[in-house]
C-alpha positions in Angstrom: 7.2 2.2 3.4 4.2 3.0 4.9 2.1 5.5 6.9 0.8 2.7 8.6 2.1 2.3 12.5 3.5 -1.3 13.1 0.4 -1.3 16.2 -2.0 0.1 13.0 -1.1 -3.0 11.1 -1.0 -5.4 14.0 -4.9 -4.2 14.9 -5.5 -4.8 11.3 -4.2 -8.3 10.8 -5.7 -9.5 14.1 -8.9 -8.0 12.9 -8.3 -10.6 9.3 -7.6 -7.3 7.7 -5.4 -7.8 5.3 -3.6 -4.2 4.0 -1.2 -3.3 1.0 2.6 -3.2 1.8 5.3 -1.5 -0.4 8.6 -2.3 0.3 12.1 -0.7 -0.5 12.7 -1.6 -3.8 9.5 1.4 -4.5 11.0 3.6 -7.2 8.3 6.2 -7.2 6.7 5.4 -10.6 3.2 6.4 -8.8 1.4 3.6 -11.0 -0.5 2.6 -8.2 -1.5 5.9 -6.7 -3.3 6.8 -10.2 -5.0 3.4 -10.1 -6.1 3.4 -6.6 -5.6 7.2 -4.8 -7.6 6.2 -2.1 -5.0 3.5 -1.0 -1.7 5.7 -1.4 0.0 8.9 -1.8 3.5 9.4 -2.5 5.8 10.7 0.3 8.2 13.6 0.2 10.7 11.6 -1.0 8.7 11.0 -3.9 8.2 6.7 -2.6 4.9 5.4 -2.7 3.4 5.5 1.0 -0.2 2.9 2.2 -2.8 5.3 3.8 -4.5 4.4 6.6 -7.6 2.9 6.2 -9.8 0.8 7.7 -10.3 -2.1 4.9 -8.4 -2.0 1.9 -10.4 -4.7 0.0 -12.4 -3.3 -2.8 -9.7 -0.8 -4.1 -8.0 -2.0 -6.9 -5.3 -3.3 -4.6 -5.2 -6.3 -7.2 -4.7 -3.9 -9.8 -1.8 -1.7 -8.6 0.5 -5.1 -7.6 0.5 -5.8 -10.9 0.9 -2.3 -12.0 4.0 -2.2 -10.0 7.0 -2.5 -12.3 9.4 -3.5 -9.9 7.4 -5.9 -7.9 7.2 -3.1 -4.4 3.6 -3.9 -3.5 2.4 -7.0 -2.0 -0.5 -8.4 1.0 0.7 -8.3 4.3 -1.6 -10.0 7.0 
């Protein structure tokens, strides 16, 4: 889940950009939106969603994977 377009991410990973993904198994604890708000927001279904951003190193990114308690948040080049 992400707010990121599939062209978004493709500019970003040719660029060596690499950007947070979360995936379907998101259960909408929010963990990682109160340890890095820049990076998400949670959608109207209550799921974690990335922002669009330029670069995404820097932001705790680290942090929230390992927040995640059901393993939703990984790189994706």
């Amino acid at each position: 889940m992400t707010l990121l377009s599939e062209e978004q991410r493709k500019k970003l990973s040719e660029s060596g950009i690499r950007a947070p993904y979360v995936n379907e198994t998101c259960i909408g604890c929010s963990a990682c939106v109160a340890i890095s708000p820049d990076v998400y927001d949670l959608n109207d279904d209550g799921l974690s969603v990335v922002k669009e951003l330029s670069n995404y190193e820097d932001l705790s990114v680290d942090d929230s994977i390992q927040a995640c308690p059901v393993n939703a948040i990984s790189w994706k080049n």
